[in-house]
N, CA, C and O atoms as a Maestro MAE file, in Angstrom:
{
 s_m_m2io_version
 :::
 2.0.0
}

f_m_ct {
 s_m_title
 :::
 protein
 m_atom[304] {
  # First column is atom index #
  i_m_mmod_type
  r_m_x_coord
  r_m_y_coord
  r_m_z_coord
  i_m_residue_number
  s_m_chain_name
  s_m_pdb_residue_name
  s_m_pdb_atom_name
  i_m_atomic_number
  :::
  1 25 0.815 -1.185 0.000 1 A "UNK " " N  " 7
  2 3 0.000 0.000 0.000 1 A "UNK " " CA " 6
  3 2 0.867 1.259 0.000 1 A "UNK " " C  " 6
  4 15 0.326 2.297 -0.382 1 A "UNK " " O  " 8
  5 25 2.169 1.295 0.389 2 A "UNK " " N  " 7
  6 3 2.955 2.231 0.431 2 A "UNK " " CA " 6
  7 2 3.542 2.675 -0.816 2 A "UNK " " C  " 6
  8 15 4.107 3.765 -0.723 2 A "UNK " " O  " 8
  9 25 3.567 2.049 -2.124 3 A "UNK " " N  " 7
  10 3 3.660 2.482 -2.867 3 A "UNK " " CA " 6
  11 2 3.127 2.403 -4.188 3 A "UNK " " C  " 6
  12 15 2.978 1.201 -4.408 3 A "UNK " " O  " 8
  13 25 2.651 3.269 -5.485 4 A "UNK " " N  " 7
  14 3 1.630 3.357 -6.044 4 A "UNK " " CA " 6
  15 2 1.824 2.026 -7.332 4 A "UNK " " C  " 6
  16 15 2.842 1.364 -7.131 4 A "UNK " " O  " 8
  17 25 1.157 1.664 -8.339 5 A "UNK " " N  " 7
  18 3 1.384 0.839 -9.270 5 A "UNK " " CA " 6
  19 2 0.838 1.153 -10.216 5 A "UNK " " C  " 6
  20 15 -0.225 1.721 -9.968 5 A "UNK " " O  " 8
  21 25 1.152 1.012 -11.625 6 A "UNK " " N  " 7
  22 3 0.519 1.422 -12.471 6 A "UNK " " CA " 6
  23 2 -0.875 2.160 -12.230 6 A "UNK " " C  " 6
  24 15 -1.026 3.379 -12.150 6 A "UNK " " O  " 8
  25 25 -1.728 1.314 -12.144 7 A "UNK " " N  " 7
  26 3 -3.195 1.313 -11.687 7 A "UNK " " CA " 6
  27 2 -3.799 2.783 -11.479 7 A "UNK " " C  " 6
  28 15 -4.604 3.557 -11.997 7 A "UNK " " O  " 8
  29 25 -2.877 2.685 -10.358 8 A "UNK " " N  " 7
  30 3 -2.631 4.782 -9.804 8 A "UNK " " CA " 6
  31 2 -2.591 5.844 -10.976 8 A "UNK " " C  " 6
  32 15 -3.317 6.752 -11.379 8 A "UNK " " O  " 8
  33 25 -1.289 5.234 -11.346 9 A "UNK " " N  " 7
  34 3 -0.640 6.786 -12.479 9 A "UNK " " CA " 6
  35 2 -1.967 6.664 -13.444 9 A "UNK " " C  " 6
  36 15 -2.712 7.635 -13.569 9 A "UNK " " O  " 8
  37 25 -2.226 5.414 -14.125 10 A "UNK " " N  " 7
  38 3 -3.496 5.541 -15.352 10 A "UNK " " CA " 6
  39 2 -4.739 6.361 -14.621 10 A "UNK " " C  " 6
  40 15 -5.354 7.281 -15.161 10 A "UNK " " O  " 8
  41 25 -4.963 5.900 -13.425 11 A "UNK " " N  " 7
  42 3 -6.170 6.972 -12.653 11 A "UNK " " CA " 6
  43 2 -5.816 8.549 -12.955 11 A "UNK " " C  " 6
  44 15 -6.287 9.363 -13.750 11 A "UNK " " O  " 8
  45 25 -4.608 8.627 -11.807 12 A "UNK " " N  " 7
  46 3 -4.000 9.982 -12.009 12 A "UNK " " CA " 6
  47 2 -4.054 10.928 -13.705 12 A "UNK " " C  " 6
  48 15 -4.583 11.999 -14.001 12 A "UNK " " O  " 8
  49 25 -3.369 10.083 -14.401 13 A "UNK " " N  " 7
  50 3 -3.383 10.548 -15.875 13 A "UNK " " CA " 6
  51 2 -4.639 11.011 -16.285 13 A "UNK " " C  " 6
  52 15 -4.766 12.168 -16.686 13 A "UNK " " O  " 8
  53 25 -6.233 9.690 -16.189 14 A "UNK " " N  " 7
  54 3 -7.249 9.643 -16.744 14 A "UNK " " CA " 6
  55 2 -7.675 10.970 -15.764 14 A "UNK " " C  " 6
  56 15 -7.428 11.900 -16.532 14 A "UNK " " O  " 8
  57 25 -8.170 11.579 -14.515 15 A "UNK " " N  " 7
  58 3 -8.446 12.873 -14.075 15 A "UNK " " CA " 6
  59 2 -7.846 13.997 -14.659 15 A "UNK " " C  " 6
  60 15 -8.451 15.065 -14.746 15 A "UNK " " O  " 8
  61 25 -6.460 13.803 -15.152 16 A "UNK " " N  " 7
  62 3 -6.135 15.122 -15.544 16 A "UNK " " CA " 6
  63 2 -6.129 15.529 -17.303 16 A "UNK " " C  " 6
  64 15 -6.120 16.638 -17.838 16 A "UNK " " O  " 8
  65 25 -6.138 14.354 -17.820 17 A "UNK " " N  " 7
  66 3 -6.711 14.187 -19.292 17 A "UNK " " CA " 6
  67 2 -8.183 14.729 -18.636 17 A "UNK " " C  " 6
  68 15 -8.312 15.916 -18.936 17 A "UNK " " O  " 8
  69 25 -9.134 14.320 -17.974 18 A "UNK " " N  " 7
  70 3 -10.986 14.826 -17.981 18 A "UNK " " CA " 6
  71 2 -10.510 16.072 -17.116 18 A "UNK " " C  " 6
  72 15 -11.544 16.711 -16.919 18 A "UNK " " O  " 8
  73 25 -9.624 16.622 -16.603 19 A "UNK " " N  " 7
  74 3 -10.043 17.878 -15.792 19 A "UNK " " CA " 6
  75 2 -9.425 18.817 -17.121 19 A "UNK " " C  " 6
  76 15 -10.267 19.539 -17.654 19 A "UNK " " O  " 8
  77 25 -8.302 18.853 -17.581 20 A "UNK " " N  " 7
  78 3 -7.732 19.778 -18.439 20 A "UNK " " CA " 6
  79 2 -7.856 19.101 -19.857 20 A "UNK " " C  " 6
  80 15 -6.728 18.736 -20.187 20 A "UNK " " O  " 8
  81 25 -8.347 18.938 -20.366 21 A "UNK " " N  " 7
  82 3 -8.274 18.230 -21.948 21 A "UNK " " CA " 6
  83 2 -7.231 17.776 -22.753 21 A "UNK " " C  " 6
  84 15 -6.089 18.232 -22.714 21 A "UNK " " O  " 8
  85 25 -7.571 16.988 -23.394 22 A "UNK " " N  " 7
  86 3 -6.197 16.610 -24.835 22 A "UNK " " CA " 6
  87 2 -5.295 17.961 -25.034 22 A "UNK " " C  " 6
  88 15 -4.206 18.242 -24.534 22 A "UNK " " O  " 8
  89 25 -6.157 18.731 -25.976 23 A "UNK " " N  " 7
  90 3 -6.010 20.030 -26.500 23 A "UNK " " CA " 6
  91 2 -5.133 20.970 -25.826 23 A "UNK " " C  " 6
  92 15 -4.242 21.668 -26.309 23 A "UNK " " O  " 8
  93 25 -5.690 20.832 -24.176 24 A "UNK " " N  " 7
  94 3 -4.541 22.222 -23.592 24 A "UNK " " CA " 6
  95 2 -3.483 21.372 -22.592 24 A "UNK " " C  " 6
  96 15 -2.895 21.900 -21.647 24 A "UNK " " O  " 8
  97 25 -3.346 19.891 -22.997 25 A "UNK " " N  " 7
  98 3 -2.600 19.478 -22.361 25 A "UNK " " CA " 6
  99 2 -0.996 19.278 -23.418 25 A "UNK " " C  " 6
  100 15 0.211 19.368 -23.195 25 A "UNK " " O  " 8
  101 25 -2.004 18.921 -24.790 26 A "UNK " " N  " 7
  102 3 -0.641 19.269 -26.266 26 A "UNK " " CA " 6
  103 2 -0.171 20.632 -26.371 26 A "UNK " " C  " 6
  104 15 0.924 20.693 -26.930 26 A "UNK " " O  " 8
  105 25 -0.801 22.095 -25.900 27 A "UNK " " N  " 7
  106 3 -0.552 23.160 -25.862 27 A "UNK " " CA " 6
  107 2 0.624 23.214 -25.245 27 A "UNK " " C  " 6
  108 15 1.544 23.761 -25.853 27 A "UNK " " O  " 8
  109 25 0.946 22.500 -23.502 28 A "UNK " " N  " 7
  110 3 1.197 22.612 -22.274 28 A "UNK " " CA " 6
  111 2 2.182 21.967 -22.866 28 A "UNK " " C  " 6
  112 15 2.413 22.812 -23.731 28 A "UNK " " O  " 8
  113 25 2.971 21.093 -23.080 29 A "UNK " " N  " 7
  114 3 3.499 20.262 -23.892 29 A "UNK " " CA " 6
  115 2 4.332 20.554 -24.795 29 A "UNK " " C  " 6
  116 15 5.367 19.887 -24.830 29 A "UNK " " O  " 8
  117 25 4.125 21.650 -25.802 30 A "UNK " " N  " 7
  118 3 4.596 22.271 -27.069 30 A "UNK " " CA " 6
  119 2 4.947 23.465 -26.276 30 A "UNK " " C  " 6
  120 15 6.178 23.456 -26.269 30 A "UNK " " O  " 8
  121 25 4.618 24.290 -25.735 31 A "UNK " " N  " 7
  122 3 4.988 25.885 -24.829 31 A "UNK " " CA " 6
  123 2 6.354 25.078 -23.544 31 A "UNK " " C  " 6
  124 15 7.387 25.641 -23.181 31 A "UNK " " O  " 8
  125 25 5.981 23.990 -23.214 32 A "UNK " " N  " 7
  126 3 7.222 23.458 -22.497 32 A "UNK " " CA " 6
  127 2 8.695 23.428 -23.013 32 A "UNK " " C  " 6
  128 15 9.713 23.960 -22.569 32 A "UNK " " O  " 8
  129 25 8.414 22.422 -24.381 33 A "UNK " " N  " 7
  130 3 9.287 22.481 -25.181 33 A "UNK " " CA " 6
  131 2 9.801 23.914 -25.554 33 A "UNK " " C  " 6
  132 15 10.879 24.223 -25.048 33 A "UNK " " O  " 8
  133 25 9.332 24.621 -26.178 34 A "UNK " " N  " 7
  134 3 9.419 25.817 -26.582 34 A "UNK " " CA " 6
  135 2 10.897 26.435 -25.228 34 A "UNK " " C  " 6
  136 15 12.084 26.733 -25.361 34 A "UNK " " O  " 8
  137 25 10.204 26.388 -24.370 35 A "UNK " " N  " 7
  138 3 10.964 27.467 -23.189 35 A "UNK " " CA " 6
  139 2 12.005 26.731 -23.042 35 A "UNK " " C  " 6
  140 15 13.003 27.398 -22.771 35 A "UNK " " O  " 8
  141 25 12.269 25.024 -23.148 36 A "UNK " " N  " 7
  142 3 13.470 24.707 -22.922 36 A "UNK " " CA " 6
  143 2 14.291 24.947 -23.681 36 A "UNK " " C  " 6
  144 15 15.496 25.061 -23.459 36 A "UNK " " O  " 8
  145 25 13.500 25.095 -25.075 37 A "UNK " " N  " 7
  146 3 14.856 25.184 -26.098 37 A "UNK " " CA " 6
  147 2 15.287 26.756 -26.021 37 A "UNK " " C  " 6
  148 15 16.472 27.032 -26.207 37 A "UNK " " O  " 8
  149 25 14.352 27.779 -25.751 38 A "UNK " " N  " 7
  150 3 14.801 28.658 -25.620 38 A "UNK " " CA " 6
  151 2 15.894 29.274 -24.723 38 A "UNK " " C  " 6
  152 15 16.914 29.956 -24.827 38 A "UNK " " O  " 8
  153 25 14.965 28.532 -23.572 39 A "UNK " " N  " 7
  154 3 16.540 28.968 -22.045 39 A "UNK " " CA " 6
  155 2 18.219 28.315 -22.950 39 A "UNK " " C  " 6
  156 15 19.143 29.090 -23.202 39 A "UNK " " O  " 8
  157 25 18.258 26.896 -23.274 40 A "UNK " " N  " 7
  158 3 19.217 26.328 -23.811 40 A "UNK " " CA " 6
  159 2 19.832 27.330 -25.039 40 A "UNK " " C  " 6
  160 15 21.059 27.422 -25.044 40 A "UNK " " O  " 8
  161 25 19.200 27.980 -25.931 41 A "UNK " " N  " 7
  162 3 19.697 28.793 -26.786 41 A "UNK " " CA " 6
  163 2 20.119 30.425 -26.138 41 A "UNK " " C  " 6
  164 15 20.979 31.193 -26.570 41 A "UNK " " O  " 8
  165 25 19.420 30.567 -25.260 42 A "UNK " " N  " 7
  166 3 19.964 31.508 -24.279 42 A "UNK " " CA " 6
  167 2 20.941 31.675 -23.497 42 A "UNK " " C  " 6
  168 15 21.540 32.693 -23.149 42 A "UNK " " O  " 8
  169 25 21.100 30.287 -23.167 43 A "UNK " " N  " 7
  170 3 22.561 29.764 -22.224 43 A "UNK " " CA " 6
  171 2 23.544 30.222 -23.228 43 A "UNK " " C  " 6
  172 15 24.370 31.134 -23.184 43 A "UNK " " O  " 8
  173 25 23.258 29.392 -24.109 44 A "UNK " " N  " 7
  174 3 24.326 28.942 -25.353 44 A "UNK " " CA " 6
  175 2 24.965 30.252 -25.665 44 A "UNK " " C  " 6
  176 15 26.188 30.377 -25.724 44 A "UNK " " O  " 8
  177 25 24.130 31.221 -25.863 45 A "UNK " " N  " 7
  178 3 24.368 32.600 -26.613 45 A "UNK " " CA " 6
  179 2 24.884 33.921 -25.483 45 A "UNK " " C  " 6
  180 15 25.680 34.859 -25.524 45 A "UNK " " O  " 8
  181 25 23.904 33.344 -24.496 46 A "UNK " " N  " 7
  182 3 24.748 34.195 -23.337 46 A "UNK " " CA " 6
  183 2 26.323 34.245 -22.791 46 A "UNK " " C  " 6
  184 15 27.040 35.205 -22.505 46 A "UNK " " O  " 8
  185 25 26.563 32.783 -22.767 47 A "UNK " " N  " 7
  186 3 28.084 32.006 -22.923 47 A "UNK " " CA " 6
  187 2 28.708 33.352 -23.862 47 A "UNK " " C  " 6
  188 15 29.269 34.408 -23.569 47 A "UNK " " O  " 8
  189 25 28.267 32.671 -25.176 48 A "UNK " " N  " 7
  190 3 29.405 33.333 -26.515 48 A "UNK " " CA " 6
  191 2 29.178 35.157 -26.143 48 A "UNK " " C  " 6
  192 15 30.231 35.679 -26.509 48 A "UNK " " O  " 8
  193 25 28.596 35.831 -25.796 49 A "UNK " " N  " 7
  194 3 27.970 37.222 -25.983 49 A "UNK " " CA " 6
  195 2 28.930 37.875 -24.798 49 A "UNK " " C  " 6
  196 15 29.561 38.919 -24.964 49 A "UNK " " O  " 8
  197 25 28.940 36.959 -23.362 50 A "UNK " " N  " 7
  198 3 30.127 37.585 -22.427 50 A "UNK " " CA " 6
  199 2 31.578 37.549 -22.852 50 A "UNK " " C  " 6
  200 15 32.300 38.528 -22.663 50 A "UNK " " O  " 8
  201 25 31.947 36.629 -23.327 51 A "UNK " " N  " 7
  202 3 33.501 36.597 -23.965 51 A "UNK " " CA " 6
  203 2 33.351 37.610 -24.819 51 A "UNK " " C  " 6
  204 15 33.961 38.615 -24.455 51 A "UNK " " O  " 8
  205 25 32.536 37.758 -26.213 52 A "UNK " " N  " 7
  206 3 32.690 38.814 -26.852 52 A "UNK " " CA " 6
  207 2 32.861 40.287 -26.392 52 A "UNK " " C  " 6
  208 15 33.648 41.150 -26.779 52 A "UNK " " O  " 8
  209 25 31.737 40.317 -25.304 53 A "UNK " " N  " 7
  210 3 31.463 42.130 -25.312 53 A "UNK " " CA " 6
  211 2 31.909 42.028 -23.817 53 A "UNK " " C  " 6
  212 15 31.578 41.042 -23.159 53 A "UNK " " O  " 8
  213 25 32.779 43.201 -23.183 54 A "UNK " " N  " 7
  214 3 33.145 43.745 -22.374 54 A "UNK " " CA " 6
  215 2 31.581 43.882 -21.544 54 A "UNK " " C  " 6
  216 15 30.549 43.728 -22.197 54 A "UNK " " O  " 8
  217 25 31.535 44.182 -20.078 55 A "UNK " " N  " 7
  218 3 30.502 43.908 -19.506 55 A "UNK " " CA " 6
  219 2 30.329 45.624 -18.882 55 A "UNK " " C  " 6
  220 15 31.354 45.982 -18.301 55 A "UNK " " O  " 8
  221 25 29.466 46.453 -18.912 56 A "UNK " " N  " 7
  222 3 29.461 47.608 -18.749 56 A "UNK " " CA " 6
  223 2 29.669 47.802 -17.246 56 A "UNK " " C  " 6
  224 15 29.174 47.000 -16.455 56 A "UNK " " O  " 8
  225 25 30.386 48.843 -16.838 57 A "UNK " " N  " 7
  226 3 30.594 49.383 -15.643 57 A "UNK " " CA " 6
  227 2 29.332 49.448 -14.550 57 A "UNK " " C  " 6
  228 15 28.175 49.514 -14.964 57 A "UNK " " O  " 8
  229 25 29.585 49.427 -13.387 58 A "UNK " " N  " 7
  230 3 28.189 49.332 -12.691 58 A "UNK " " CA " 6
  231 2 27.722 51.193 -12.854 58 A "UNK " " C  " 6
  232 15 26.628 51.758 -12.881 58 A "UNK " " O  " 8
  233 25 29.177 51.710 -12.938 59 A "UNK " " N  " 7
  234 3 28.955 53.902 -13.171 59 A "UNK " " CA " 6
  235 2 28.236 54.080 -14.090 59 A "UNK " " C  " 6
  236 15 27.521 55.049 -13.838 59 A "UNK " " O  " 8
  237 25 27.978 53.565 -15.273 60 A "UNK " " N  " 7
  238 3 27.193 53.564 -16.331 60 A "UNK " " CA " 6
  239 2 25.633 53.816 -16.288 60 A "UNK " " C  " 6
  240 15 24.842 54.406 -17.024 60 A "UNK " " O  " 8
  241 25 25.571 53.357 -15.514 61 A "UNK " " N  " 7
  242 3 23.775 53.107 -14.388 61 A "UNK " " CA " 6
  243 2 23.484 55.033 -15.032 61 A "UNK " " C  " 6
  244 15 24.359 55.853 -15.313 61 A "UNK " " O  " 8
  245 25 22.325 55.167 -15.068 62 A "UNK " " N  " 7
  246 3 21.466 56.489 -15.317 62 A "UNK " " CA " 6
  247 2 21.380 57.086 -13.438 62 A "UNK " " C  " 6
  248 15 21.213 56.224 -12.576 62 A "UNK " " O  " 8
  249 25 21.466 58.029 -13.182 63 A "UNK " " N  " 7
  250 3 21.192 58.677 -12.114 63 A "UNK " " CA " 6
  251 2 19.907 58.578 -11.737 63 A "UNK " " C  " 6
  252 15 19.595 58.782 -10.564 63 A "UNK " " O  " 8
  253 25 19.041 58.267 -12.633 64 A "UNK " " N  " 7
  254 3 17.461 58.013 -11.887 64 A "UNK " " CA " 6
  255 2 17.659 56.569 -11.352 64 A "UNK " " C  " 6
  256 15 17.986 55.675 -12.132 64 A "UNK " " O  " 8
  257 25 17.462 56.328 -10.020 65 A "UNK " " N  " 7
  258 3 16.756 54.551 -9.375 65 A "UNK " " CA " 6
  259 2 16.059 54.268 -9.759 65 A "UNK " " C  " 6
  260 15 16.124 53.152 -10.274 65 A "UNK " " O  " 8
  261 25 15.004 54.907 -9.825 66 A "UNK " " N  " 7
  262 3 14.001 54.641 -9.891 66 A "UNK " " CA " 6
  263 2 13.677 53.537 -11.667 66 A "UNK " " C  " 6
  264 15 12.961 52.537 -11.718 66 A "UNK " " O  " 8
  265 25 14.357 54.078 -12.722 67 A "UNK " " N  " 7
  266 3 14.387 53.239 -14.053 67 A "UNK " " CA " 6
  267 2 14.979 52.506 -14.179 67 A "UNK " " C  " 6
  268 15 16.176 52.776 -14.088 67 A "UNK " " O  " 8
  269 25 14.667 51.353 -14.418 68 A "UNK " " N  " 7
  270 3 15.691 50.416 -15.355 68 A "UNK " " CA " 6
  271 2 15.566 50.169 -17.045 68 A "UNK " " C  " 6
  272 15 14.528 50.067 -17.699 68 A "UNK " " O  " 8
  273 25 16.898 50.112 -17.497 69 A "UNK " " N  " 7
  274 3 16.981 50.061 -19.248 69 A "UNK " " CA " 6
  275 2 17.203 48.815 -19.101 69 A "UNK " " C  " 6
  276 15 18.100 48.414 -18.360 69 A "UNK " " O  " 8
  277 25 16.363 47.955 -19.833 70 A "UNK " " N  " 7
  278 3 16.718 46.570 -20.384 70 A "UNK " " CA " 6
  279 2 16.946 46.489 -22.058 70 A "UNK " " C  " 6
  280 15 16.407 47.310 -22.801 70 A "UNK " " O  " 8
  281 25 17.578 45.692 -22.427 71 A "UNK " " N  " 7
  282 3 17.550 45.161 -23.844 71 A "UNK " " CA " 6
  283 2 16.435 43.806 -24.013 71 A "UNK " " C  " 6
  284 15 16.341 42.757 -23.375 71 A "UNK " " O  " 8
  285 25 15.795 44.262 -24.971 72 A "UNK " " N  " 7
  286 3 14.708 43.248 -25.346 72 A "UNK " " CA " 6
  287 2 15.532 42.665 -26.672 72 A "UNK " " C  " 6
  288 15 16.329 43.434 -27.211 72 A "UNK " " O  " 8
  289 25 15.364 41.364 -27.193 73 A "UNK " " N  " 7
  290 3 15.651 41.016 -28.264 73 A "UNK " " CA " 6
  291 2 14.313 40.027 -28.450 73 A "UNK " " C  " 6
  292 15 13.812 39.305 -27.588 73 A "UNK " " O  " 8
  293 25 13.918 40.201 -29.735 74 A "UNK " " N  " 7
  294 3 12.443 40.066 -30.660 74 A "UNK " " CA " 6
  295 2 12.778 38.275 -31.036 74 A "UNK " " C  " 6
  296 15 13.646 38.022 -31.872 74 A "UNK " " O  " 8
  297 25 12.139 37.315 -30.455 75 A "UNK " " N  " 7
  298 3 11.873 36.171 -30.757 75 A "UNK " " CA " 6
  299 2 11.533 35.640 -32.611 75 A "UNK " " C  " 6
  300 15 10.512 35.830 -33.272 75 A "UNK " " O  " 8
  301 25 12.789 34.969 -32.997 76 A "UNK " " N  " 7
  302 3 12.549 35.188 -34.441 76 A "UNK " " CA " 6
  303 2 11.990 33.675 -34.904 76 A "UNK " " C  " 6
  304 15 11.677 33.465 -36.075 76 A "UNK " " O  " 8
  :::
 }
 m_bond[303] {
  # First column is bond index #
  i_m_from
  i_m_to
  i_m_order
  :::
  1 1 2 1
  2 2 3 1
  3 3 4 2
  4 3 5 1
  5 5 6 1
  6 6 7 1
  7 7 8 2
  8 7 9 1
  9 9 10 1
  10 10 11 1
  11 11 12 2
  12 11 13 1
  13 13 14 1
  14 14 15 1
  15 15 16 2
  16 15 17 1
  17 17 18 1
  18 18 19 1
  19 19 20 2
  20 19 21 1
  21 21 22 1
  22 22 23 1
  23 23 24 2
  24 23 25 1
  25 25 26 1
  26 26 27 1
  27 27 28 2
  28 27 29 1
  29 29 30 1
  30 30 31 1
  31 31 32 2
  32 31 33 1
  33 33 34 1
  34 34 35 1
  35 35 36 2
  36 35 37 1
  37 37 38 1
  38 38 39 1
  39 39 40 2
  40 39 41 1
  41 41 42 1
  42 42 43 1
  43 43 44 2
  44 43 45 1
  45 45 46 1
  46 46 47 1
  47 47 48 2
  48 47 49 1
  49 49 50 1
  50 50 51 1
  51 51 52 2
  52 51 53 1
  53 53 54 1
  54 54 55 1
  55 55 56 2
  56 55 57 1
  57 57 58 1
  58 58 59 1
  59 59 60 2
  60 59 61 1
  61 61 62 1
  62 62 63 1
  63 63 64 2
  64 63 65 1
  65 65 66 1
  66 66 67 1
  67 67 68 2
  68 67 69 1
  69 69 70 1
  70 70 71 1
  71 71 72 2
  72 71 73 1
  73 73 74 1
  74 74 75 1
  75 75 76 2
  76 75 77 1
  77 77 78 1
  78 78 79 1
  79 79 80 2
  80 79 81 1
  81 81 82 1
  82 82 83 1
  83 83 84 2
  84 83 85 1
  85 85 86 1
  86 86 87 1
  87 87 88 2
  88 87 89 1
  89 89 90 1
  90 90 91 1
  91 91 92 2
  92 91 93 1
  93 93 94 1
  94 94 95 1
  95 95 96 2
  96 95 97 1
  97 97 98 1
  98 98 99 1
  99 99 100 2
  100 99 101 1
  101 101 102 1
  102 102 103 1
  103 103 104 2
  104 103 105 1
  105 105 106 1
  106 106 107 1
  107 107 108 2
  108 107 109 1
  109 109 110 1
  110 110 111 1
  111 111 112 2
  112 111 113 1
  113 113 114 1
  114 114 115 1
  115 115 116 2
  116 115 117 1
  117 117 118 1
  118 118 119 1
  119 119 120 2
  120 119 121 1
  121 121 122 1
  122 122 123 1
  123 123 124 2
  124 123 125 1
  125 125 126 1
  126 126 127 1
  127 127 128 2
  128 127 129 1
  129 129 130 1
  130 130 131 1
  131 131 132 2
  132 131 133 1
  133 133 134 1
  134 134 135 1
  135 135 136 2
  136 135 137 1
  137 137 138 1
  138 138 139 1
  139 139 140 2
  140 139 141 1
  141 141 142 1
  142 142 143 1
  143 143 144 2
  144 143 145 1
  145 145 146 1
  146 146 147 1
  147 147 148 2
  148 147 149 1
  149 149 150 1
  150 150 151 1
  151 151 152 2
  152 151 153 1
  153 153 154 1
  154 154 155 1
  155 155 156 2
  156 155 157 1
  157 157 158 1
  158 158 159 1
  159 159 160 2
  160 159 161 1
  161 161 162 1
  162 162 163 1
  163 163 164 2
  164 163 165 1
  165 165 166 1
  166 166 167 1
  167 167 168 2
  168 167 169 1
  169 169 170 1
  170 170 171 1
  171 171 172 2
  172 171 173 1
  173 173 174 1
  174 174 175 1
  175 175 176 2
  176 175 177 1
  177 177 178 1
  178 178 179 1
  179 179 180 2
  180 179 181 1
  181 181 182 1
  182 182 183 1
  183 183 184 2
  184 183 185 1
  185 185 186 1
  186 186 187 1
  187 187 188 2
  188 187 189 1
  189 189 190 1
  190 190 191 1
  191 191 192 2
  192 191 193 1
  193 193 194 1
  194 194 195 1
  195 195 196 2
  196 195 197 1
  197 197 198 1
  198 198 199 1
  199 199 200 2
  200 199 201 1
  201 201 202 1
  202 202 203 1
  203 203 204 2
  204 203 205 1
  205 205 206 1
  206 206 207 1
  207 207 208 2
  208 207 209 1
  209 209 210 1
  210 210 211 1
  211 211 212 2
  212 211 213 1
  213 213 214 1
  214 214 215 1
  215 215 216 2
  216 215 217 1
  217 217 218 1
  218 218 219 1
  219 219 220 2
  220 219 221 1
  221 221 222 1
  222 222 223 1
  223 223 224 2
  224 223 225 1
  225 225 226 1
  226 226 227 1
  227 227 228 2
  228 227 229 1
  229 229 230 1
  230 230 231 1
  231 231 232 2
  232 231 233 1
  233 233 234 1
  234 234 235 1
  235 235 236 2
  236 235 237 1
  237 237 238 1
  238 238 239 1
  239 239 240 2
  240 239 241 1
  241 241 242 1
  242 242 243 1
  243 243 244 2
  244 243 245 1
  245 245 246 1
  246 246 247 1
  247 247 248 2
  248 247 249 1
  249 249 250 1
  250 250 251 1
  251 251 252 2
  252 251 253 1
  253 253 254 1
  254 254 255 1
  255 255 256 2
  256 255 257 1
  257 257 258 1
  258 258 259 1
  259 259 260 2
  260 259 261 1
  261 261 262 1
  262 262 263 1
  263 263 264 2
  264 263 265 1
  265 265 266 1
  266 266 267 1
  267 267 268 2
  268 267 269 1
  269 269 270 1
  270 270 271 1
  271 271 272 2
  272 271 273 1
  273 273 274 1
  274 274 275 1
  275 275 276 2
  276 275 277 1
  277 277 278 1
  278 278 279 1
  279 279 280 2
  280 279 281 1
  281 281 282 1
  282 282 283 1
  283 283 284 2
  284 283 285 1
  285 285 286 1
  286 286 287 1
  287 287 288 2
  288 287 289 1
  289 289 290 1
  290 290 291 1
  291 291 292 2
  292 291 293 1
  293 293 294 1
  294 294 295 1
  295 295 296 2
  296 295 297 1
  297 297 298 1
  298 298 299 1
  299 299 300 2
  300 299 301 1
  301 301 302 1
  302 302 303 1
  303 303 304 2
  :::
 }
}
């Protein structure tokens, strides 16, 4: 009784297939994928991008606190 057997997980599975559907569970699934490959291409590129470019001074900062400047780069 202490630990589960098949039996379980197919229960488990079959509630969450009828609570959330096929549909937004292949969504859930494909958007997963998505973010891993992205963080991984992010790693990857973040790696190569610090060796390249010198890393800006913390003096550089704008005199307002209150803002922060980020760089966005556009998902291609």
């Amino acid at each position: 009784m202490g630990s589960f057997s098949i039996w379980h997980w197919l229960i488990v599975l079959l509630i969450v297939i009828m609570v959330f559907g096929t549909k937004k569970l292949k969504n859930l699934g494909s958007d997963l994928g998505g973010a891993v490959k992205g963080f991984k291409d992010g790693m990857r590129d973040g790696g190569a991008a610090t060796e390249d470019k010198p890393v800006a001074p913390a003096a550089a900062v704008s005199a307002d606190k209150n803002t922060i400047d980020v760089e966005v780069k556009n998902k291609s």
